[in-house]
BATI-604666 format. One record per residue: residue number from 1; residue in one letter; y, z, x of N, C-alpha, C, O, CB in turn. Coordinates in pm, 1 decimal, always signed. Glycine has a CB too. Example, Ala and Ser with C-alpha at 12.3 -4.5 7.8 and 13.67 -1.06 7.14 Angstrom:
# residues 2
REC  bavex  fivo        nY        nZ        nX       caY       caZ       caX        cY        cZ        cX        oY        oZ        oX       cbY       cbZ       cbX
REC      1     a    -569.0    +780.0   +1319.0    -450.0    +780.0   +1230.0    -330.0    +780.0   +1320.0    -331.9    +846.5   +1423.6    -447.3    +904.6   +1130.8
REC      2     s    -225.0    +708.0   +1285.0    -106.0    +714.0   +1367.0      +3.0    +787.0   +1290.0    +113.8    +803.9   +1340.9     -59.8    +572.5   +1408.4
# end
This chain:
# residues 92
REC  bavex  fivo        nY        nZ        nX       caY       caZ       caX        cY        cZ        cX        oY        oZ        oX       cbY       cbZ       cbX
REC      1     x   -9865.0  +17134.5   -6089.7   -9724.0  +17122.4   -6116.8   -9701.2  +17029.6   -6236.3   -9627.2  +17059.4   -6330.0   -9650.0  +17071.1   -5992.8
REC      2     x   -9764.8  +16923.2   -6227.4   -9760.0  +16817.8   -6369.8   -9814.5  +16875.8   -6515.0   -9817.5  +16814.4   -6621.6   -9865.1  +16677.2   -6340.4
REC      3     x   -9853.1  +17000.5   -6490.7   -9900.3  +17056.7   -6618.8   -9775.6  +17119.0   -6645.7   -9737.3  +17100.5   -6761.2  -10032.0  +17155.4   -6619.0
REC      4     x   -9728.7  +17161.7   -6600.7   -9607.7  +17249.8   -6587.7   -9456.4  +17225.7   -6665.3   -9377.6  +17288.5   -6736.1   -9582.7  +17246.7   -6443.7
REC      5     x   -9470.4  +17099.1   -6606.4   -9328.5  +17021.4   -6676.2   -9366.9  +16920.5   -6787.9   -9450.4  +16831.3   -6802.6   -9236.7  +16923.9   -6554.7
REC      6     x   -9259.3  +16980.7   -6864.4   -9270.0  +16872.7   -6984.4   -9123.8  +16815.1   -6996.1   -9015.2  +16872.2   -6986.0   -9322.3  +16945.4   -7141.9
REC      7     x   -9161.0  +16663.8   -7024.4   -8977.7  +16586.4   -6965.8   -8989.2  +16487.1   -7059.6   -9075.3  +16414.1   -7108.9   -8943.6  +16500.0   -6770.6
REC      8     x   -8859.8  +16512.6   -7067.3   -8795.8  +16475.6   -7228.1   -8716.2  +16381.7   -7174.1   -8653.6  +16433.3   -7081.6   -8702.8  +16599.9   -7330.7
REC      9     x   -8679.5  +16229.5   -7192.8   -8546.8  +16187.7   -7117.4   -8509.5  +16153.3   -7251.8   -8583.8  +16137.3   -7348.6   -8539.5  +16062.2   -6984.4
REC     10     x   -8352.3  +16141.6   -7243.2   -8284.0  +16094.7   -7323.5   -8188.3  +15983.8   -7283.9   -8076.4  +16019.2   -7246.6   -8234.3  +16188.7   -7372.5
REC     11     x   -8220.7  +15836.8   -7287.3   -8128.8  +15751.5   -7204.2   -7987.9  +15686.5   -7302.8   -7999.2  +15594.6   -7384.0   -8233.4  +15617.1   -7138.9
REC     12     x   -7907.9  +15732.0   -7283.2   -7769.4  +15661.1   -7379.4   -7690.8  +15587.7   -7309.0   -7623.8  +15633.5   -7216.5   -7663.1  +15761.3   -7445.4
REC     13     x   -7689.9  +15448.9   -7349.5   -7635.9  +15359.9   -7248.2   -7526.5  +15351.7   -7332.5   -7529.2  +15335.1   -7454.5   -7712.9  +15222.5   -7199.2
REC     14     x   -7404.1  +15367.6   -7241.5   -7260.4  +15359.1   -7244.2   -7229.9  +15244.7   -7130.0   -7308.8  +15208.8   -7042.5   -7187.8  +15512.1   -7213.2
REC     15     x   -7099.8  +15197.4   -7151.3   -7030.6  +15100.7   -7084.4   -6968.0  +15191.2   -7004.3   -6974.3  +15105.4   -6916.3   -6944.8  +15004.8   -7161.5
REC     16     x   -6905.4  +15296.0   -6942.1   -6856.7  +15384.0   -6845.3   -6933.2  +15462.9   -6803.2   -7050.2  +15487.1   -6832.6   -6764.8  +15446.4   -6874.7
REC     17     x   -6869.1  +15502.4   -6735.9   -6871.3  +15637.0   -6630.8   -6804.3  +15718.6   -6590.3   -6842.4  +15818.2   -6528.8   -6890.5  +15627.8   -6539.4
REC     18     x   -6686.5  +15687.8   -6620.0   -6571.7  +15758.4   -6598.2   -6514.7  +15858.4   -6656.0   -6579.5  +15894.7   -6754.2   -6500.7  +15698.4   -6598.0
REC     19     x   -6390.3  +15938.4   -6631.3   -6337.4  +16012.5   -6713.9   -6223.4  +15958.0   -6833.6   -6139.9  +15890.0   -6773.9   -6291.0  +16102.0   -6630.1
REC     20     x   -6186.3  +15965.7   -7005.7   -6155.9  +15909.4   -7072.8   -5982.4  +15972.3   -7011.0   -5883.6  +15903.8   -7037.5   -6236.8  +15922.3   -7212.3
REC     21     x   -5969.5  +16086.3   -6941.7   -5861.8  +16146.1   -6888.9   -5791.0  +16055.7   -6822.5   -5670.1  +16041.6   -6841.0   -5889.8  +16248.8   -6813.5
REC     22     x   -5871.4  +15974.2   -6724.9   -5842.0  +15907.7   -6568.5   -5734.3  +15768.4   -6615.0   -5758.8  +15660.7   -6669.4   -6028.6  +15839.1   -6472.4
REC     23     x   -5659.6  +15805.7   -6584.9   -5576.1  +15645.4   -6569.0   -5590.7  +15498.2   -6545.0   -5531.1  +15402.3   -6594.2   -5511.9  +15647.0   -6487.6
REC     24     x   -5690.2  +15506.8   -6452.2   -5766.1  +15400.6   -6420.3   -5901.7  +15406.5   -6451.4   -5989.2  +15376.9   -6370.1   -5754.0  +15376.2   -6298.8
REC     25     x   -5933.1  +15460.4   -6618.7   -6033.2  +15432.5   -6682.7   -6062.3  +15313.0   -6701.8   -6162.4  +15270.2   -6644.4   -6032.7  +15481.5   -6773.7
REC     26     x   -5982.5  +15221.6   -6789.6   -6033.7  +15164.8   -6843.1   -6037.5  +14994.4   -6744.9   -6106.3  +14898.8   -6780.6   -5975.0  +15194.1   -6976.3
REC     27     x   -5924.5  +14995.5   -6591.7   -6039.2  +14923.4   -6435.6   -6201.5  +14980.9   -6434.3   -6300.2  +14908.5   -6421.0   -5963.7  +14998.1   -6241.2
REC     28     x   -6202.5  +15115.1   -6449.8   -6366.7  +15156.9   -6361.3   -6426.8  +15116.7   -6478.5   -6516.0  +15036.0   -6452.7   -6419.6  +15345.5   -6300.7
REC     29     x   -6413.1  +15144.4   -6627.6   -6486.7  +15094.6   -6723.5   -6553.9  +14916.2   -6705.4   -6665.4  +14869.4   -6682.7   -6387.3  +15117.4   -6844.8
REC     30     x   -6403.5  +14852.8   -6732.3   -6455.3  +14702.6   -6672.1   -6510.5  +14655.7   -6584.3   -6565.3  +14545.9   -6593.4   -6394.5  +14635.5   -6651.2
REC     31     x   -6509.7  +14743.8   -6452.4   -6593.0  +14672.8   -6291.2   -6720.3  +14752.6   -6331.4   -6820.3  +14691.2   -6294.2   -6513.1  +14728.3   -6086.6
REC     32     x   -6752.1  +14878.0   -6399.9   -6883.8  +14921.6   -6443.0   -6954.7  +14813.3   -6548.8   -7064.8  +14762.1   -6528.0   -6866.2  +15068.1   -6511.5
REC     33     x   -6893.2  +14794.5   -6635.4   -6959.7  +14697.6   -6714.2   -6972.7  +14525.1   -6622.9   -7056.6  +14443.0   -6660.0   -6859.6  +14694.6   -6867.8
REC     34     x   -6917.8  +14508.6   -6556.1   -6955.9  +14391.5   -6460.5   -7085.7  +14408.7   -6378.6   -7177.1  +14327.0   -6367.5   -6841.9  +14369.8   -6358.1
REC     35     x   -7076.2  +14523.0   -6327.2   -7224.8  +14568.9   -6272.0   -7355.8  +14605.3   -6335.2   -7461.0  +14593.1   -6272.4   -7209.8  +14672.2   -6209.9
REC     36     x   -7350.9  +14653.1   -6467.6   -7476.5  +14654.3   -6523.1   -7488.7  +14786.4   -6528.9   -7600.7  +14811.0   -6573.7   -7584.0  +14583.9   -6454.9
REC     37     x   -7419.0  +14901.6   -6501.9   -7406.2  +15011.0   -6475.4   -7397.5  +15121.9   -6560.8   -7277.8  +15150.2   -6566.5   -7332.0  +15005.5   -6417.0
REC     38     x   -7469.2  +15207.3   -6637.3   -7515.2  +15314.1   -6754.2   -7495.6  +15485.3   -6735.1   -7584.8  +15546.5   -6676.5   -7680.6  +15290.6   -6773.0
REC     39     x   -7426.1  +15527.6   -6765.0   -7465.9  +15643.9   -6789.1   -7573.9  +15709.0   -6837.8   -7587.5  +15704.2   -6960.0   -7406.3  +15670.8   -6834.5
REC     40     x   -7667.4  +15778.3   -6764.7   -7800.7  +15821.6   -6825.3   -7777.9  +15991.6   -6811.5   -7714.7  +16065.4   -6735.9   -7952.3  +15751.6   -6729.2
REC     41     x   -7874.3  +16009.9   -6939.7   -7842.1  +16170.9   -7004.1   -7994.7  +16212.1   -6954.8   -8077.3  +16130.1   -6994.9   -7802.9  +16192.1   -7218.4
REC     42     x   -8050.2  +16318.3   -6878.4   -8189.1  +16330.4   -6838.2   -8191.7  +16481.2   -6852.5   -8141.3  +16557.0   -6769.6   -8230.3  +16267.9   -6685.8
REC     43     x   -8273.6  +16532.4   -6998.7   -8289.6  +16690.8   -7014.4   -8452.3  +16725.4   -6964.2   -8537.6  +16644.0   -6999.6   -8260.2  +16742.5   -7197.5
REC     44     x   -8493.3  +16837.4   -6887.4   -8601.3  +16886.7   -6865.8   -8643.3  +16982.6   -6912.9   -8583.7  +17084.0   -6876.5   -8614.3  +16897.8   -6779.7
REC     45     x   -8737.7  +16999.9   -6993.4   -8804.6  +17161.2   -7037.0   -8916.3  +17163.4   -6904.8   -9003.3  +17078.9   -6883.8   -8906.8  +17171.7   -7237.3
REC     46     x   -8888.8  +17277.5   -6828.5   -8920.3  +17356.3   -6773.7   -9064.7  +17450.5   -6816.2   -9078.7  +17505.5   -6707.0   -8810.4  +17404.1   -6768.7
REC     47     x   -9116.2  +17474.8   -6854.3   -9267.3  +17521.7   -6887.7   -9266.8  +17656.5   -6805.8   -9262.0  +17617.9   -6689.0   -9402.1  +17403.3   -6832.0
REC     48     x   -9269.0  +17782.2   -6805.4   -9307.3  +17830.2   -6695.2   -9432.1  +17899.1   -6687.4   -9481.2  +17926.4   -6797.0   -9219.5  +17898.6   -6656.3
REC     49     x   -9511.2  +17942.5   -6562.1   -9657.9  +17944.6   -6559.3   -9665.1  +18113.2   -6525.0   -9620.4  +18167.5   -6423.9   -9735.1  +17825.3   -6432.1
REC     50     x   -9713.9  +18159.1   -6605.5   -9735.8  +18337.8   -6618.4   -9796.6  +18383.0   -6540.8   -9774.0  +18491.5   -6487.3   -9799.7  +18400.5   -6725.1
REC     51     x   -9909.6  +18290.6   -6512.5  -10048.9  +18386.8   -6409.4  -10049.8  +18316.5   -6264.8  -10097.6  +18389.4   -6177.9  -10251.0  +18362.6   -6486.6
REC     52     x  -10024.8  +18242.9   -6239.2  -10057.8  +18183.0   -6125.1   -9918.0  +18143.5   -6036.9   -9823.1  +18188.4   -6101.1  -10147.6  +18060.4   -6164.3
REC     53     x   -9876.5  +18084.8   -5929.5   -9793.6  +18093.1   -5868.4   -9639.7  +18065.1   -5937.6   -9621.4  +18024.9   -6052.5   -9836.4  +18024.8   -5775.2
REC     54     x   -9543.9  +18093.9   -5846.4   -9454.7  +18066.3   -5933.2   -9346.2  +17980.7   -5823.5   -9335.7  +18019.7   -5707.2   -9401.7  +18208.8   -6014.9
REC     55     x   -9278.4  +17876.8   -5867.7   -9216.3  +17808.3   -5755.0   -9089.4  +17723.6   -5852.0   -9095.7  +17700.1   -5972.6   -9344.0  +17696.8   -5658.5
REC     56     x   -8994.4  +17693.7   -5772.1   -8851.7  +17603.5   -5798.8   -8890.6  +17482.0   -5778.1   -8941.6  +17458.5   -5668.6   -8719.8  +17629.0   -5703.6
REC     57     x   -8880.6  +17399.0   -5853.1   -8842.5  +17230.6   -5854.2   -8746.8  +17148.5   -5816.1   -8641.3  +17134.2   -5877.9   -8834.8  +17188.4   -5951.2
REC     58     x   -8775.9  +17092.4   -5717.0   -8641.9  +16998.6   -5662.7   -8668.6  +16857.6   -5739.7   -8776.6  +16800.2   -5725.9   -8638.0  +16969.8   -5465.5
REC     59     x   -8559.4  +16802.0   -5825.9   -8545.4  +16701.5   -5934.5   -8498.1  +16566.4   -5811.7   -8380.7  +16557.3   -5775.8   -8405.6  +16757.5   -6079.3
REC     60     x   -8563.8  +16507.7   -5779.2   -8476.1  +16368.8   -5729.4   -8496.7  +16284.7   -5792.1   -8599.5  +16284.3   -5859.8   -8490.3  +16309.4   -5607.7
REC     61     x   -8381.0  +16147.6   -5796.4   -8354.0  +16022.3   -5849.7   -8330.8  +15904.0   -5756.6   -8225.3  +15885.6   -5695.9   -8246.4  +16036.9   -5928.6
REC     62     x   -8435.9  +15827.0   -5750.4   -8411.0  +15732.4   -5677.1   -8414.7  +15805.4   -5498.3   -8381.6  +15721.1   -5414.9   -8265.1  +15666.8   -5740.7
REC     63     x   -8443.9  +15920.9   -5449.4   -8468.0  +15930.6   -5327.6   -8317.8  +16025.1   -5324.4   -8291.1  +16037.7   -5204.9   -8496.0  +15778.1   -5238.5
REC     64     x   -8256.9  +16065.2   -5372.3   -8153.3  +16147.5   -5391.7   -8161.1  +16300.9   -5485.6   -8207.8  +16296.9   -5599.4   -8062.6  +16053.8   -5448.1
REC     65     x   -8129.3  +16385.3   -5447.6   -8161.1  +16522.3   -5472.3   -8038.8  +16518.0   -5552.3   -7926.2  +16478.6   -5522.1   -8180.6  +16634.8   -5346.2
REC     66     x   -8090.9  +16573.1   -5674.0   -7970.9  +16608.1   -5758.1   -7985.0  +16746.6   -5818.3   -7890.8  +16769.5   -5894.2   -7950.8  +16504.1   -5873.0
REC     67     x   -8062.0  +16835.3   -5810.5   -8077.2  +16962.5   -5808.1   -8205.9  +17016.3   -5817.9   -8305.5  +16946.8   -5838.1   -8008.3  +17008.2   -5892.1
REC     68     x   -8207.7  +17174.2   -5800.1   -8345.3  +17216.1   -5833.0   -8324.5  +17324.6   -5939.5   -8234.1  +17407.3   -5951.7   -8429.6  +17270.6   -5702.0
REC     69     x   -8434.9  +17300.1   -6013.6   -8459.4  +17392.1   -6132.4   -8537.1  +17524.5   -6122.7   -8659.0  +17512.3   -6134.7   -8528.0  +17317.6   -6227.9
REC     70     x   -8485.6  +17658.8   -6101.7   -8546.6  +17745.2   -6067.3   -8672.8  +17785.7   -6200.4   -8673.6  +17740.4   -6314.9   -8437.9  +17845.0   -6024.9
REC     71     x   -8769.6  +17882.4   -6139.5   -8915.8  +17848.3   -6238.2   -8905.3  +17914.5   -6374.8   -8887.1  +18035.9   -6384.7   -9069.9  +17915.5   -6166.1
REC     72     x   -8918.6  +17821.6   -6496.2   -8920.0  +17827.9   -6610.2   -8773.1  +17777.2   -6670.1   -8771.1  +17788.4   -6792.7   -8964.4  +17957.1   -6637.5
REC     73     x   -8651.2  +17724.8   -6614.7   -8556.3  +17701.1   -6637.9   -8534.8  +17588.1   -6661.7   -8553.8  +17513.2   -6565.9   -8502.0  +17738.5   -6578.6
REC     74     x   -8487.7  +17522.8   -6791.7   -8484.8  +17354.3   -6816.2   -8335.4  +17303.6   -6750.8   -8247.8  +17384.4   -6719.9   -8492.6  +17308.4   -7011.3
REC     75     x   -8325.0  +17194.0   -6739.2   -8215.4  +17121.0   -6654.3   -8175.9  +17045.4   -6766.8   -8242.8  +17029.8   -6869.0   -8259.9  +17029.0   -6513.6
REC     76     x   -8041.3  +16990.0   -6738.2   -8007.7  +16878.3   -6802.8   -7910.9  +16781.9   -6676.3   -7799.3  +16825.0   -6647.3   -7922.4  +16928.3   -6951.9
REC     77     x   -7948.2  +16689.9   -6627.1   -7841.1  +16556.1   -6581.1   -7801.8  +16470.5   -6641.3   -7857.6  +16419.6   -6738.5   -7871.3  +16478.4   -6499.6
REC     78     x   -7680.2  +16434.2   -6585.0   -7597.5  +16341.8   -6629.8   -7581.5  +16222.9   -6518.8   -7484.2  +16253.2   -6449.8   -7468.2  +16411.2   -6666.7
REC     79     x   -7628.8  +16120.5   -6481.7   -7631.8  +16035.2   -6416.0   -7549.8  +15866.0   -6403.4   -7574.0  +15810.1   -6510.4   -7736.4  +16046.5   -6429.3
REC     80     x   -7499.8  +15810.4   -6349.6   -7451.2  +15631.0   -6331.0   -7560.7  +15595.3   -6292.8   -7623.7  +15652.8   -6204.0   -7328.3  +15571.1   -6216.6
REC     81     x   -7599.9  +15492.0   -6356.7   -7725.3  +15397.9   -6274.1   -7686.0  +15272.4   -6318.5   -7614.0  +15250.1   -6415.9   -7902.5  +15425.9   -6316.3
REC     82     x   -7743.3  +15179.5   -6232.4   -7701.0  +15046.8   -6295.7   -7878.6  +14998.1   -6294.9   -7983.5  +15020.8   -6234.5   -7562.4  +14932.4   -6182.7
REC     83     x   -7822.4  +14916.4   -6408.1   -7932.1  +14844.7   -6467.8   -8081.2  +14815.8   -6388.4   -8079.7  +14763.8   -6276.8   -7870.6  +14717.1   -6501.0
REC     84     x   -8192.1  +14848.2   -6445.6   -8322.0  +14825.3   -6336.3   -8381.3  +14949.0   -6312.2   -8339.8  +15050.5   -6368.1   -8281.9  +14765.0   -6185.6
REC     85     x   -8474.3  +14949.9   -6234.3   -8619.0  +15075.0   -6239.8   -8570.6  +15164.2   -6103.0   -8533.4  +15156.9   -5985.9   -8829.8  +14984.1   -6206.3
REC     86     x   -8602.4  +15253.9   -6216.0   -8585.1  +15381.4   -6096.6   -8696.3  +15480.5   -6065.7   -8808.5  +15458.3   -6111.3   -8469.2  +15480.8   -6138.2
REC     87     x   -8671.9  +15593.7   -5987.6   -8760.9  +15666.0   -5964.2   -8714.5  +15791.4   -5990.7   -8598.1  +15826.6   -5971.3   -8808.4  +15646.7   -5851.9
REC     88     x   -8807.8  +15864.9   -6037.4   -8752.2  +16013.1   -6078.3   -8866.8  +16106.3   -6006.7   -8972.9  +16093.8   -6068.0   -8742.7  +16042.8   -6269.5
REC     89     x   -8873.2  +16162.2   -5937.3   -8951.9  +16255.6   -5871.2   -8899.3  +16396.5   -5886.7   -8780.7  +16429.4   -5887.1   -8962.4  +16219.3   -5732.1
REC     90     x   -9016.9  +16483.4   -5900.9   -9001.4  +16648.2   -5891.6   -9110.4  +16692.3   -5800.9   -9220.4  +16637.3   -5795.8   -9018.4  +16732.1   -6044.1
REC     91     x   -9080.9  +16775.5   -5742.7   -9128.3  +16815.3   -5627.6   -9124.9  +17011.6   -5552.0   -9024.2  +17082.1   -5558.1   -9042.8  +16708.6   -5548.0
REC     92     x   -9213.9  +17041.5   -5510.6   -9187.4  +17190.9   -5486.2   -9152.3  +17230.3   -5342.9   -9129.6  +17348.0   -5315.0   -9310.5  +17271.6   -5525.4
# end
């Protein structure tokens, strides 16, 4: 499976999370920036394998399922995290 995926992250740290729409942007902006808290951009190329089995990827973050990537199909997430180490697991 680790041959399989090739992962690209792209991390862009912004001060929100929110919507620029929302009224009470620019409260969630300030209590986000009090917390340490980032928007992270996470794209996956997907690889897919011709001869040998073929299977879907379940993407988790931190122990949380945030989707699965059916086989050969790249993903892109959009994530809040606050500041500090995480875990990114893929899994079949």
């Amino acid at each position: 499976m680790r041959k399989i995926l090739t992962l690209l992250i792209i991390v862009v740290l912004l001060t929100g999370c929110g919507n620029a729409n929302n009224s009470n942007y620019n409260d969630l902006a300030s209590s986000l920036e009090q917390e340490n808290t980032y928007k992270v951009k996470i794209h996956i190329n997907f690889t897919p394998n011709i001869l040998l089995s073929k299977y879907d990827v379940n993407v988790d973050v931190d122990g949380a399922k945030q989707g699965t990537l059916e086989h050969g199909s790249d993903g892109d997430y959009e994530l809040c995290l606050k500041e500090g180490e995480h875990t990114l697991l893929f899994s079949k």
